[in-house]
C-alpha positions in Angstrom: 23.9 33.7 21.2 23.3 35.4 18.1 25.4 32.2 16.4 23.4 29.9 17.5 20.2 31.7 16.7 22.3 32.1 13.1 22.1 28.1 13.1 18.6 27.7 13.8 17.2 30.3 11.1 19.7 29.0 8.3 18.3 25.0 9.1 15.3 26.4 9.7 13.9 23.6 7.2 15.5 20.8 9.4 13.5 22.6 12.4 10.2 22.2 10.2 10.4 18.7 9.3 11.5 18.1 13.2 9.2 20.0 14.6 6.4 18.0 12.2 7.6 14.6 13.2 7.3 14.9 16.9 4.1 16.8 16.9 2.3 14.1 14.0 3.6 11.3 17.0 2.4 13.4 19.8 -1.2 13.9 18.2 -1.3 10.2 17.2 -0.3 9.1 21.1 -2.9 11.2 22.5 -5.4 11.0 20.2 -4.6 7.3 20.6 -6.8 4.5 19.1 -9.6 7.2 19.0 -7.7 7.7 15.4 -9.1 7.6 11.9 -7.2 5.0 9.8 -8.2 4.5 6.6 -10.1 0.9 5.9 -9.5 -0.4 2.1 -6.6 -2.4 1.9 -5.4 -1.6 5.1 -7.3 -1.9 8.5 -9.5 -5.0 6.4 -6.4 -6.3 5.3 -2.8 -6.4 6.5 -3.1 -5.2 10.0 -5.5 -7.5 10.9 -3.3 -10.0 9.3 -0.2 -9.0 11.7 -2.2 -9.2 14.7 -3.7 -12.2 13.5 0.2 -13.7 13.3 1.0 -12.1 16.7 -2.1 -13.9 18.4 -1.4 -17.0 16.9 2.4 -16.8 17.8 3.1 -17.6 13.5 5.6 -14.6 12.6 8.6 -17.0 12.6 6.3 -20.9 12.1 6.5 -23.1 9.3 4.5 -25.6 8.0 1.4 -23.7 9.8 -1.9 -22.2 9.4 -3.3 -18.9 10.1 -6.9 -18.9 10.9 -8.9 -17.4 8.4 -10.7 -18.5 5.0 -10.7 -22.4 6.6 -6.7 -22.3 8.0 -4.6 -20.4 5.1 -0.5 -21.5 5.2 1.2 -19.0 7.0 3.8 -18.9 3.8 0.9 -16.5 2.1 1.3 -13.8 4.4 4.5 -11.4 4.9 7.5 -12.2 5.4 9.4 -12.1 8.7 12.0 -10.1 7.7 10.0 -7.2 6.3 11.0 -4.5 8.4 6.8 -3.4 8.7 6.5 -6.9 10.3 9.0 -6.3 12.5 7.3 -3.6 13.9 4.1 -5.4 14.4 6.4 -8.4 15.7 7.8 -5.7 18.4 5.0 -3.3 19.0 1.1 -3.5 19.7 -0.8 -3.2 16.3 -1.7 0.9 16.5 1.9 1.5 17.8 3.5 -0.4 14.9 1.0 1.9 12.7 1.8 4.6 13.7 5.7 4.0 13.7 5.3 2.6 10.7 4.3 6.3 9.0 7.1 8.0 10.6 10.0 5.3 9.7 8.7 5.9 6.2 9.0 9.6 6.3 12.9 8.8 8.1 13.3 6.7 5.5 12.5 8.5 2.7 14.5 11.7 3.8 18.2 10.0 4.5 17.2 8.2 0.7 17.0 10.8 -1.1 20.0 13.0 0.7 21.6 9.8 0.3 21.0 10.5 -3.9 21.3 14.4 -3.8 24.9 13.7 -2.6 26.0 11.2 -5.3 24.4 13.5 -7.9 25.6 16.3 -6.6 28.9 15.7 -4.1 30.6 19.3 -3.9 26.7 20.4 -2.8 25.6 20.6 0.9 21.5 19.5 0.7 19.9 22.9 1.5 16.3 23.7 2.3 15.1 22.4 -1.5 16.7 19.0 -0.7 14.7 19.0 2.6 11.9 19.6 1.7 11.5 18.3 -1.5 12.3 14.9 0.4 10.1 15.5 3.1 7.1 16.3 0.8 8.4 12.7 -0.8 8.2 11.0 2.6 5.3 12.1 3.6 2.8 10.9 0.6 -0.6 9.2 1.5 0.9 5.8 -0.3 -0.1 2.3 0.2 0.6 2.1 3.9 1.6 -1.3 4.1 4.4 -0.6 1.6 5.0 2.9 2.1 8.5 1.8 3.3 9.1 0.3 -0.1 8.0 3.4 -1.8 10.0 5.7 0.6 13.5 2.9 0.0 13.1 3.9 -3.5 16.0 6.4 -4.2 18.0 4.2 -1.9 18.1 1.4 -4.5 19.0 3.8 -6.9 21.6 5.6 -4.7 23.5 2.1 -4.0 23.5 0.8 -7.4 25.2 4.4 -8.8 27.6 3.8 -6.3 27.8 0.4 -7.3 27.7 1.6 -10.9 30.8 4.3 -10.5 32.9 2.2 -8.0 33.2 -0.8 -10.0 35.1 -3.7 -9.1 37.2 -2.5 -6.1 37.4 -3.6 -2.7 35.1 -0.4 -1.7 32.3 -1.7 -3.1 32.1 -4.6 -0.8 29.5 -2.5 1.9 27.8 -1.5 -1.5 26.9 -4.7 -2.1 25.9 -5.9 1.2 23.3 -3.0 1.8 21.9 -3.9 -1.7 21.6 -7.8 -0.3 19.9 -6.4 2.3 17.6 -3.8 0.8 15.0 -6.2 0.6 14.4 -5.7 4.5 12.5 -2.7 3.1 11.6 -3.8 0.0 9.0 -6.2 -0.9 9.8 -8.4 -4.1 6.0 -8.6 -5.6 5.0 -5.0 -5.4 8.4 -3.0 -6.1 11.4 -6.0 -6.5 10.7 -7.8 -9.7 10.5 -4.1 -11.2 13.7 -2.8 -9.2 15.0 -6.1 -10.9 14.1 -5.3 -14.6 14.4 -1.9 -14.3 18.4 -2.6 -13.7 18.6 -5.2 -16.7 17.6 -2.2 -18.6 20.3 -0.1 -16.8 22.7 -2.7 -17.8 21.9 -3.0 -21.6 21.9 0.6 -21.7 24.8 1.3 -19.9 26.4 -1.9 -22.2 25.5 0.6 -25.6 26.5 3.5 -23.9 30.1 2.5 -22.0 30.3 -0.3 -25.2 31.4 -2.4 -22.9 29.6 -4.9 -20.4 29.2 -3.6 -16.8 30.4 -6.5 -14.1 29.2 -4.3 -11.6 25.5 -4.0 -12.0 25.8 -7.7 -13.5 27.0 -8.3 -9.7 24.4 -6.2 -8.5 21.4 -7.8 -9.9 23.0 -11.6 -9.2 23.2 -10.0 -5.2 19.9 -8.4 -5.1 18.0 -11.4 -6.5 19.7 -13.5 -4.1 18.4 -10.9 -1.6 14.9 -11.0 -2.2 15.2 -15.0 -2.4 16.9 -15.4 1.0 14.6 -12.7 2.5 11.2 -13.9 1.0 11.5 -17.4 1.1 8.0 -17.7 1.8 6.9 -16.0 -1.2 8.7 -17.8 -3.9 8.2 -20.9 -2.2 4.7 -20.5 -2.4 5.0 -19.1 -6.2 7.6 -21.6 -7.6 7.3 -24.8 -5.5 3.7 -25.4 -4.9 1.7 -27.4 -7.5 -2.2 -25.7 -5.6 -4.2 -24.1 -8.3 -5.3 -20.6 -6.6 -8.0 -17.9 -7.1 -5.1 -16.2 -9.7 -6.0 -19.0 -12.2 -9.9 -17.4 -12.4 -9.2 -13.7 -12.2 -10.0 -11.5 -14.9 -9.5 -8.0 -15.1 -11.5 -5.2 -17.4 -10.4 -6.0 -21.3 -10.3 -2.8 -23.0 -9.8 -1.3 -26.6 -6.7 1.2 -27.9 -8.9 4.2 -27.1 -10.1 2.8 -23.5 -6.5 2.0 -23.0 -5.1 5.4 -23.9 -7.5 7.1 -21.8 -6.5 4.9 -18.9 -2.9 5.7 -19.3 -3.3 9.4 -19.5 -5.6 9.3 -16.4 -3.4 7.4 -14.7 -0.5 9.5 -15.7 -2.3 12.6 -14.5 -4.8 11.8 -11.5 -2.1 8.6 -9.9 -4.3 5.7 -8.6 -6.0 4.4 -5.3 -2.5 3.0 -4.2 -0.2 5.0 -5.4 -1.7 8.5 -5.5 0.4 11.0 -4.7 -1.9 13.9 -5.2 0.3 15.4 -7.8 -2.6 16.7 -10.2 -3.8 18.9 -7.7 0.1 21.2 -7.9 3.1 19.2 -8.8 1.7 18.3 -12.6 1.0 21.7 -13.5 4.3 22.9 -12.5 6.1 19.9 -13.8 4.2 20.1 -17.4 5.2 24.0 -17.6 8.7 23.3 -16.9 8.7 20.6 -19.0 7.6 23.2 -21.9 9.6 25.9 -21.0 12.9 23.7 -20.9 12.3 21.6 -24.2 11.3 25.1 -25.7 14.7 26.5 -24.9 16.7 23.6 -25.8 15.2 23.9 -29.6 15.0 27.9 -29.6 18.6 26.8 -29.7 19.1 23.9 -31.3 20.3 21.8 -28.8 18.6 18.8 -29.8 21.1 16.8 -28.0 20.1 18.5 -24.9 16.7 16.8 -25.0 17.9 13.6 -25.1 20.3 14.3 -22.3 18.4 16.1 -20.0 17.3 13.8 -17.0 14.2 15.7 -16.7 13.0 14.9 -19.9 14.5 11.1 -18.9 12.1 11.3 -15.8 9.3 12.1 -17.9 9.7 9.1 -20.6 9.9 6.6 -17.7 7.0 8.7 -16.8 4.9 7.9 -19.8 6.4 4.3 -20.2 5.0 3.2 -16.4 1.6 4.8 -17.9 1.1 3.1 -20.8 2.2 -0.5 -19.0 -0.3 0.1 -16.8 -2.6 1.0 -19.5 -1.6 -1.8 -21.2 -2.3 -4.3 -18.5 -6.1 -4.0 -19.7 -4.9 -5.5 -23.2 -6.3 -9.3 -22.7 -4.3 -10.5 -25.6 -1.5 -9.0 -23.7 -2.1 -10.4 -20.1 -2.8 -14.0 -22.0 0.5 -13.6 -23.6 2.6 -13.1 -20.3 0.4 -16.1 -18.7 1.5 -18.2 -21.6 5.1 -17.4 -21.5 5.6 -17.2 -18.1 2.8 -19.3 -16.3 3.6 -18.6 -12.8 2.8 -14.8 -13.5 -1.0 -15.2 -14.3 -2.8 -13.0 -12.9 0.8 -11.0 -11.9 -0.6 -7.1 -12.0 2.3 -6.1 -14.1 0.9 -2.4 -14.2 2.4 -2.0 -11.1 5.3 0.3 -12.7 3.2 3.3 -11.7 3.9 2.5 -7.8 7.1 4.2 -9.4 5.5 6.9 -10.6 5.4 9.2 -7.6 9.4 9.4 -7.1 9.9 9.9 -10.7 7.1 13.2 -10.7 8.8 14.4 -6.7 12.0 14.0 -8.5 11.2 15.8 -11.2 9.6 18.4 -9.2 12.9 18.9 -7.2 14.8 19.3 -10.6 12.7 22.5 -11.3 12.7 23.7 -7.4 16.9 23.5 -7.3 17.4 24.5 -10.9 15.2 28.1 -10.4 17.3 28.2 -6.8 20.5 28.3 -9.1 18.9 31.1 -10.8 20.7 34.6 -10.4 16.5 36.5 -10.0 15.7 36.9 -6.5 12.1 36.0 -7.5 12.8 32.6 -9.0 15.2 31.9 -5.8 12.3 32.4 -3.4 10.2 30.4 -5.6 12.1 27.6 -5.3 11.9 27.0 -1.7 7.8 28.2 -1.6 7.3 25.4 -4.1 8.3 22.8 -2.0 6.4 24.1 1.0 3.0 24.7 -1.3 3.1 20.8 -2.3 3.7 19.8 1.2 0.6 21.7 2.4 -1.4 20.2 -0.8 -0.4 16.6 0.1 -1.2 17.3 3.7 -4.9 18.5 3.0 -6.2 17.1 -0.8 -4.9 13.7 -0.8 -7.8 11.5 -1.5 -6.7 8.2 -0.4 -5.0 6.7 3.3 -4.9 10.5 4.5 -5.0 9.4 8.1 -3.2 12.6 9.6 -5.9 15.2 7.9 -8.8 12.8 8.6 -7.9 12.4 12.7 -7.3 16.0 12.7 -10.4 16.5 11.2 -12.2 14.5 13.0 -10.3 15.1 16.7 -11.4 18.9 15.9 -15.1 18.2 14.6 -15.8 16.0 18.0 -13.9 18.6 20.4 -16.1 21.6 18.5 -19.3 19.8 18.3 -19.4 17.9 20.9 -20.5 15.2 18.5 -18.6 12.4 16.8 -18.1 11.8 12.6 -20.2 9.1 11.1 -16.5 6.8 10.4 -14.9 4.2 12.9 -12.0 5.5 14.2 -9.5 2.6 14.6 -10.2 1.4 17.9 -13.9 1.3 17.1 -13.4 -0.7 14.2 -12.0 -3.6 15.7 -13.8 -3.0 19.5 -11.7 -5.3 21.4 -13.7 -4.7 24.2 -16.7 -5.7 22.9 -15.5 -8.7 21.3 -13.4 -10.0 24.3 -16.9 -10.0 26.1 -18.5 -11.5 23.6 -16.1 -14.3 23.1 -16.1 -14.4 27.2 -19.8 -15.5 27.2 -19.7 -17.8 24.3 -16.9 -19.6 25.9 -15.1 -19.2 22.4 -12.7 -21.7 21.5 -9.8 -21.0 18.9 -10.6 -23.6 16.6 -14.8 -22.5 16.2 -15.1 -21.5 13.0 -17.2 -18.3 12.0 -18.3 -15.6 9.5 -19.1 -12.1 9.3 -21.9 -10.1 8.2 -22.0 -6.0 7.8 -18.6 -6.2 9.0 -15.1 -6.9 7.6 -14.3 -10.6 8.5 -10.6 -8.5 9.4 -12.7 -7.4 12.4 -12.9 -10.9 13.5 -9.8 -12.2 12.8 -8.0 -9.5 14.9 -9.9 -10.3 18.0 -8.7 -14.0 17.7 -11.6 -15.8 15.9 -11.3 -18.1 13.6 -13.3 -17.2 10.1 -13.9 -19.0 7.2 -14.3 -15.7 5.4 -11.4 -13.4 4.7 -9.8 -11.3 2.0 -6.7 -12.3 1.0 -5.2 -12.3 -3.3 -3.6 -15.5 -3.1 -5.7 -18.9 -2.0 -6.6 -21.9 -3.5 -9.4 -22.2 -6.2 -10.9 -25.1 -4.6 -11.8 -23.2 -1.4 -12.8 -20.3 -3.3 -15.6 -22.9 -5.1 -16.6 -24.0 -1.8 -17.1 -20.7 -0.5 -19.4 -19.6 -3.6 -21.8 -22.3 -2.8 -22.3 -20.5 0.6 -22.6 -16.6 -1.4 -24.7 -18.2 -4.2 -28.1 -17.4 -3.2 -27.1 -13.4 -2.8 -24.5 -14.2 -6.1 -27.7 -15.3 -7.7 -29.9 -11.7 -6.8 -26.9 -9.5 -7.8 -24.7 -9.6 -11.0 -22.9 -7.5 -10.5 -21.7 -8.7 -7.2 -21.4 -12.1 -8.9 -19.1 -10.7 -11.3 -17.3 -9.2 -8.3 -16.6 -12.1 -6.6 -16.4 -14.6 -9.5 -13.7 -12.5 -11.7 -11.8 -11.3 -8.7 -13.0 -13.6 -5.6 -10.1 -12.0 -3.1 -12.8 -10.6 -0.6 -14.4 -14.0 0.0 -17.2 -12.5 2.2 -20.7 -12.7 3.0 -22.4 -10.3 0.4 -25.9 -8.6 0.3 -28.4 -9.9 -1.8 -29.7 -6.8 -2.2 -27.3 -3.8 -1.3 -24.1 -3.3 -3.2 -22.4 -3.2 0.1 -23.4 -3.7 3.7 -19.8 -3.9 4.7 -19.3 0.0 5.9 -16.5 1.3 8.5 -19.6 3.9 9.4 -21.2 4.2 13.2 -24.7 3.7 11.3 -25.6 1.1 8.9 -28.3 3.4 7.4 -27.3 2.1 4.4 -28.5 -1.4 4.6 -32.1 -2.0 3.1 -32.4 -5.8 3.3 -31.6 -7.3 6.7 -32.1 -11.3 5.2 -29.1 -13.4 4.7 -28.8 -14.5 1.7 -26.5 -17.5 2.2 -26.7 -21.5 2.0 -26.6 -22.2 5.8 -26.3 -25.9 5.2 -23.3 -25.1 2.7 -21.4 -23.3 5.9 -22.3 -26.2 8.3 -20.5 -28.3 5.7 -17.8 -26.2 6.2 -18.0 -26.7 10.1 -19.0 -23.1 10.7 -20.2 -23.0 14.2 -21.3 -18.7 14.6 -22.2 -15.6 12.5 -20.9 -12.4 13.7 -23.4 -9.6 12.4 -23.5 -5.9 12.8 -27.3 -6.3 11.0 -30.5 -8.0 13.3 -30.9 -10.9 10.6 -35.0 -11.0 9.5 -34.5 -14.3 8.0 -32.8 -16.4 11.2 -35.1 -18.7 11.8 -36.1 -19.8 8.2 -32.2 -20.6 8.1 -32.3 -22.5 11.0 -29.5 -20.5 12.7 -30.4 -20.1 16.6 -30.2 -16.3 17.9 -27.4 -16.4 21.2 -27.0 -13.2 22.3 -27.0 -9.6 21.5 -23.9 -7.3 22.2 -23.2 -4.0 23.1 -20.8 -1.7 25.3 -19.8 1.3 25.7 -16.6 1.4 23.8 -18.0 1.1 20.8 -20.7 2.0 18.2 -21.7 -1.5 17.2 -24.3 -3.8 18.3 -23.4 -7.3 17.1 -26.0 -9.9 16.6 -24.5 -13.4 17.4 -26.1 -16.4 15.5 -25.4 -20.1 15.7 -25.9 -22.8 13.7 -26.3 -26.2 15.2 
């Protein structure tokens, strides 16, 4: 008895993470759809996008249209063999969520035990390694790529293999899970950076070894081929298609040296909306004292060599360099350049090197955990397993963006206490199935009626199987987008600033406000809205065969548009009362 109990209180780390895992699954089962997901990016965007495929039965089609922004070529969405589209392939849409956040948290875990081991193989990972990974897994990242972020030390834990094993017959599995990593990869966001990132490794490696590596050269012939095979869709659509699209008229902020600089050392410190790991709040201080402490030694003794050799001082350039590219992504002259060498990048966000970002400050935070652990003081040992559990607590409870376990928590608690519900859709309110299947029930809506939305995310629509002309999507043709403008041009017209919203960026091709910055809110209310007109060239949409507007907002100006009020909708399931307009 007293073994076992010995068993349990030495993993007792492996117990946490365990124990955290099942209950984040059970609250997310019974709390069910009555979660809080975030919106941006996510519930507006890509799962409505899944569902959209799984309605439409276009996971696996070619040469087909999904129905949104006027029937879009399937080819623009995910690929099939992304493992988060299997999941919505497999799974109902919340389930697949859901799973989706622990696989990454899985994933992330075996990655980087996977690393600690070929760093360090005479080492068994202890309760740092644990938990420095689990505090990796379980960062509020991009959700639709938090697989991709999770995989990262698994790219670099098969190409070190790669790397040391060399050209022997071992090395065949090595390959073949690096031909496969793309599963969990996705090329545009993480693989053309995994890509140059290892020609780097091979030059340097080349000046270092003075000779050529075959290995890596292998590797980064096998992993191209990879992402090729495995995202057909994407470089088909990037390589072989002659359409001019939205990329062509995008233009991002153009900013001086100083602006610049100040980007990159806010981005360096505070992260950004998708990739923010919330290390300013504990893991940068921590980090940056180390990082002063250890440099401070290594010239108290003259061990300049040290410096340079030190992989925490590595982390930190590659640290600085992902910073200033992304700083440097606001040069114009800089963005023209790569346009003009390499025209099927314009309007390629290039700054993405800081989705690289958070490993590279987790990493380096595990560094200073496992070096005070090896530490003869009793005080520094202790430390370094508090650390770990003080950043997971941080992440859990100040992370700004996609913190979908604090905010259900939160709100779960606040509507058991109060009796009262938080002024946010939860996810099953946001898209209100119910309501909508009645809605479409007494229209007698057929799939190939075209519509719009107004106050609402056209993502509501397209997830509850109607067909929109409006949609939000980074990657559609130009000539569409022009079409669509000379619907949004009367409310373009009242707003500049919207104007220069839609005209520099153009991905949310929406119905906007001529009035309000936004009347598209994930809220119960819509207290915001001031102006209920539509500002909108109705004969511009019938030319566009639009048949019905969707809106959460009573319009004031119906009639003068000539649109023809059908029906008001409510139930109980959900907050929203939606206003159904046609026009004939």
């Amino acid at each position: 008895m007293k073994g076992i109990t010995g068993k349990i209180a030495s993993g007792w780390y492996i117990w946490l993470i365990g124990i955290f895992i099942t209950a984040v699954f059970a609250m997310y089962m019974i709390v069910g759809e009555n979660s809080y997901i975030a919106v941006p990016d996510n519930l507006d965007l890509f799962v409505a996008q899944y569902q959209m495929m799984k309605n439409t039965g276009t996971f696996w089609a070619h040469g087909a249209d999904v129905p949104f922004l006027n029937g879009i070529s399937r080819d623009n969405l995910p690929g099939e063999f992304y493992l988060y589209s299997i999941l919505y392939m497999i799974f109902p849409a919340y389930i697949a969520y859901v799973l989706g956040y622990i696989l990454k948290i899985v994933i992330a875990l075996v990655s980087c035990l996977l690393l600690f081991k070929d760093f360090f193989p005479d080492e068994k990972p202890g309760d740092v390694a644990y938990l420095s990974a689990f505090a990796y897994g379980i960062l509020n990242l991009f959700p639709a790529f938090g697989i991709p972020f999770a995989s990262i030390p698994l790219v670099i834990y098969l190409l070190r293999r790669i790397y040391r094993i060399g050209l022997k017959r071992e090395v065949v599995k090595y390959y073949i899970l690096l031909f496969l990593y793309p599963v969990v990869s996705y090329f545009s966001y993480f693989g053309m950076f995994i890509l140059g990132y290892l020609v780097l490794a091979i030059i340097w490696r080349l000046i270092s070894d003075k000779k050529l590596s075959l290995s890596l050269c292998i590797s980064l012939i096998v992993l191209s081929a990879g992402f090729v095979i495995f995202e057909y869709r994407l470089f088909g659509t990037m390589l072989l298609s002659d359409e001019i699209t939205i990329r062509s008229s995008m233009k991002d902020a153009s900013m001086g040296i100083s602006e610049i600089i100040g980007e990159s050392f806010s981005v360096f410190k505070n992260g950004m909306m998708h990739a923010d790991d919330a290390h300013s709040y504990f893991v940068f201080p921590v980090c940056m004292i180390y990082l002063v402490f250890l440099n401070a030694g290594y010239v108290i003794k003259r061990d300049f060599k040290g410096i340079v050799h030190d992989i925490y001082n590595f982390f930190f350039v590659l640290l600085i360099f992902n910073s200033a590219v992304y700083g440097i992504y606001y040069s114009e002259a800089v963005r023209d350049f790569v346009a003009l060498v390499l025209p099927p990048l314009t309007g390629w966000q290039f700054n993405r090197t800081i989705f690289f970002s958070p490993f590279l400050w987790y990493g380096m935070f595990f560094i200073v955990c496992r070096r005070m652990a090896k530490r003869s003081n009793v005080l520094l040992r202790i430390s370094a397993r508090v650390l770990p559990v003080i950043a997971v607590f941080v992440i859990l409870l100040f992370s700004g963006h996609y913190n979908d376990l604090y905010d259900t928590a939160y709100g779960t608690a606040y509507r058991l206490k109060t009796g009262h519900e938080v002024d946010r859709l939860s996810y099953r309110e946001f898209y209100s199935t119910e309501l909508f299947d009645k809605i479409k029930s007494d229209l007698g809506y057929e799939e190939d009626e075209w519509a719009v939305a107004f106050g609402m995310h056209p993502a509501v629509l397209e997830y509850n199987g109607i067909s929109t002309l409006d949609g939000y999507l980074g990657f559609y043709s130009q000539d569409y987008k022009e079409k669509f403008r000379r619907v949004i041009a009367p409310a373009l017209d009242r707003k500049e600033n919207t104007r220069i919203y839609f005209d520099d960026w153009g991905a949310r091709c929406y119905l906007y406000s001529g009035t309000d910055d936004s009347i598209v809110m994930p809220t119960k209310s819509m207290a915001g809205v001031t102006d209920t007109n539509l500002y909108a060239d109705t004969e511009a949409l019938r030319e566009l065969s639009c048949k019905y507007i969707f809106s959460r907002i009573e319009l004031g100006n119906a009639k003068e548009k000539g649109l023809l009020s059908v029906g008001t909708y409510e139930d109980e399931s959900s907050p929203m009362t939606i206003y159904v307009y046609r026009l004939d």
